[in-house]
C-alpha positions as semicolon CSV with decimal commas, in nm:
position;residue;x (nm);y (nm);z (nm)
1;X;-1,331;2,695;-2,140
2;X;-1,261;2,383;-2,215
3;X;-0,847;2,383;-2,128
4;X;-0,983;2,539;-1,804
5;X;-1,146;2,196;-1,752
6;X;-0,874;2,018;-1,825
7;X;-0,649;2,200;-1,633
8;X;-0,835;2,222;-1,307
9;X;-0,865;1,837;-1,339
10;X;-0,470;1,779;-1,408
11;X;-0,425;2,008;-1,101
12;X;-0,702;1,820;-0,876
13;X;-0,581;1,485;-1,000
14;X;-0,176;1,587;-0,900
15;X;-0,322;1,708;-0,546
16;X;-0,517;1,379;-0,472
17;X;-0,220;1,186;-0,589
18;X;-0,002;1,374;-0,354
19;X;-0,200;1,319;-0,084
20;X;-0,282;0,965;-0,116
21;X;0,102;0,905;-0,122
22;X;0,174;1,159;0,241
23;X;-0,068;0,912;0,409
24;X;0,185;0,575;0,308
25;X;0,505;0,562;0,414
26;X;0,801;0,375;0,263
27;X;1,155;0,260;0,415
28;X;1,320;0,506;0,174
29;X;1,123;0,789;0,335
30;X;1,139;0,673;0,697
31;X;1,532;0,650;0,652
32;X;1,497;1,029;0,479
33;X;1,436;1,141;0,757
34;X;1,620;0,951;0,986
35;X;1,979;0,902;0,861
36;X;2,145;0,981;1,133
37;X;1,981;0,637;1,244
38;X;2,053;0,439;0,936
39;X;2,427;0,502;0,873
40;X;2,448;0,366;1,196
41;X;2,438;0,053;1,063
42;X;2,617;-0,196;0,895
43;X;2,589;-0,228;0,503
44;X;2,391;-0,549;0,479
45;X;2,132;-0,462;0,769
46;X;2,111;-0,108;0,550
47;X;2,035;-0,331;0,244
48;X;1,745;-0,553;0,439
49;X;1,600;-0,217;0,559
50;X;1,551;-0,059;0,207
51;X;1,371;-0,383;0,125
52;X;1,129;-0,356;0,399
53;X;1,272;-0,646;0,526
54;X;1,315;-0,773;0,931
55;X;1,596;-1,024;1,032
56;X;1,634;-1,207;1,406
57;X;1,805;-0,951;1,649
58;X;1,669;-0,647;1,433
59;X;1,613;-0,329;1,695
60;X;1,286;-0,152;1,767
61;X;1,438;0,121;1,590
62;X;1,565;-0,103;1,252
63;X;1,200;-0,263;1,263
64;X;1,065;0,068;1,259
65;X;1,263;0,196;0,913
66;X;1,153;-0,119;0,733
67;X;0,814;-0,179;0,810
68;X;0,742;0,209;0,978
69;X;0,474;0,225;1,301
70;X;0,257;-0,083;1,386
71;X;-0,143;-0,024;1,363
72;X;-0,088;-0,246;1,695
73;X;0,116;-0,351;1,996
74;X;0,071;-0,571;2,269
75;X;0,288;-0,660;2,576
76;X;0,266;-1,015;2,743
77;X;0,468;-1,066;3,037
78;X;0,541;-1,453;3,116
79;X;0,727;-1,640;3,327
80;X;1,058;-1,634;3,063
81;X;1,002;-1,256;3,060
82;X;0,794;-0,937;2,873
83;X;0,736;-0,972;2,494
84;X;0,622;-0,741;2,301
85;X;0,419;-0,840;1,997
86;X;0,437;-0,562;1,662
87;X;0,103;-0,612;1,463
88;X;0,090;-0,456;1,078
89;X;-0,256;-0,510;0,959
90;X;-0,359;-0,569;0,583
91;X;-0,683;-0,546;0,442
92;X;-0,873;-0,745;0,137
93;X;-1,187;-0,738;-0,001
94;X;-1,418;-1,038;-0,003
95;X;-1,710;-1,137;-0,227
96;X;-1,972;-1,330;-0,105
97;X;-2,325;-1,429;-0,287
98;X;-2,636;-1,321;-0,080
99;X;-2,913;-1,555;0,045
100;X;-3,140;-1,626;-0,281
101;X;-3,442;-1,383;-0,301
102;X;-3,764;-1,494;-0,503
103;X;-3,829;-1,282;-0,799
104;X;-4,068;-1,293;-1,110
105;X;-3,942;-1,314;-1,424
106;X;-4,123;-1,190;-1,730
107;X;-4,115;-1,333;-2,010
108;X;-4,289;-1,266;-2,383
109;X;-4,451;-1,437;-2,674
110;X;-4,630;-1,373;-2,973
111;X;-4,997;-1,380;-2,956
112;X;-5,115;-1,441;-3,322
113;X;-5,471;-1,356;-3,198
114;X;-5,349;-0,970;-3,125
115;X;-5,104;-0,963;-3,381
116;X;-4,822;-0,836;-3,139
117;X;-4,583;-0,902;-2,834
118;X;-4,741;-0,963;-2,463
119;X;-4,535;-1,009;-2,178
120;X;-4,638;-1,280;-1,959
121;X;-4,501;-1,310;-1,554
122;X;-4,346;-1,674;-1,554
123;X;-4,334;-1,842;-1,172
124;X;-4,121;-1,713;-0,955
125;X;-3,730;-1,808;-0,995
126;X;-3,464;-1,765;-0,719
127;X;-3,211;-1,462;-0,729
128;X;-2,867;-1,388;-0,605
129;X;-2,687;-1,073;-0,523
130;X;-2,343;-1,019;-0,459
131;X;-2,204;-0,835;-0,188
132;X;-1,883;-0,672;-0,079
133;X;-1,683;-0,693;0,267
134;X;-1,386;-0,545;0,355
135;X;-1,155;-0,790;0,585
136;X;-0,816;-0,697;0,782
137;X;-0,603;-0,945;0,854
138;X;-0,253;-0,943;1,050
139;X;-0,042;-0,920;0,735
140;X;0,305;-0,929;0,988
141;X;0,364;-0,979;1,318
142;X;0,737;-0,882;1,516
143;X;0,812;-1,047;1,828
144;X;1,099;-0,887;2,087
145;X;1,273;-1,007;2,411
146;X;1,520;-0,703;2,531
147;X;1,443;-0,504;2,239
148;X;1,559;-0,722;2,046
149;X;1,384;-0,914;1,689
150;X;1,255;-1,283;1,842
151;X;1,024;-1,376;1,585
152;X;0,878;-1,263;1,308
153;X;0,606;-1,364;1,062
154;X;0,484;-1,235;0,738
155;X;0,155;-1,352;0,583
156;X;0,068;-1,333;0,191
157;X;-0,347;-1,366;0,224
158;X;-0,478;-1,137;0,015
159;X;-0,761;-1,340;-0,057
């Protein structure tokens, strides 16, 4: 009974593992399954790729197989032309401390008239709690003019 256990946990634990890793992608699996795409390329744009890295005059398509879809695009059109913007969100966690809360706090002595313990409510004293909130945050950002790489930032916030 017990290998049973054991077993249907190994086997639950390999199935959650493989889908947690089918939801995130990574340039190695992007070009997988693109290589027709990739070999296009020359060797050193090929190398920046793999790292999940973007260079100035990158492609739509070369952006795409090192950073994979955006969670966001937007389109301004200006007077010097249409940009589009390429938004990859991040997300952190933040704690905070609550507002204090007034609590009483108990507190005990010996009462050599009883012989024992009591436990005596002291005043009130202020209390915190902690709390947890989950922020995203625009962890890179690709700019192109005529599909081409214009601008790009990367931000390291994780706190």
């Amino acid at each position: 009974m017990m290998n049973i256990s054991k077993s249907a946990f190994v086997v639950c634990a390999l199935i959650v593992l493989m889908l947690a890793s089918a939801c995130t992608t990574t340039p190695e699996r992007r070009v997988a399954t693109n290589p027709e795409v990739f070999e296009q390329f020359d060797q050193e744009t090929q190398q920046k790729i793999l790292a999940g890295e973007v260079a100035i005059g990158f492609t739509p398509e070369m952006t795409y197989l090192a950073l994979g879809d955006p969670d966001r695009k937007v389109t301004r059109t200006s007077k010097e032309g249409v940009t589009e913007r390429w938004i990859y969100l991040g997300y952190r966690s933040r704690t905070y401390l609550t507002e204090p809360y007034w609590s009483p706090v108990y507190d005990w002595y010996y009462d050599p008239h009883r012989g024992t313990y009591v436990r005596v409510r002291a005043p009130l004293h202020p209390r915190h709690r902690f709390g947890s909130i989950s922020e995203e945050y625009e962890r890179a950002v690709v700019s192109f003019r005529d599909d081409r790489v214009v601008a790009f930032e990367r931000s390291d916030r994780r706190r």
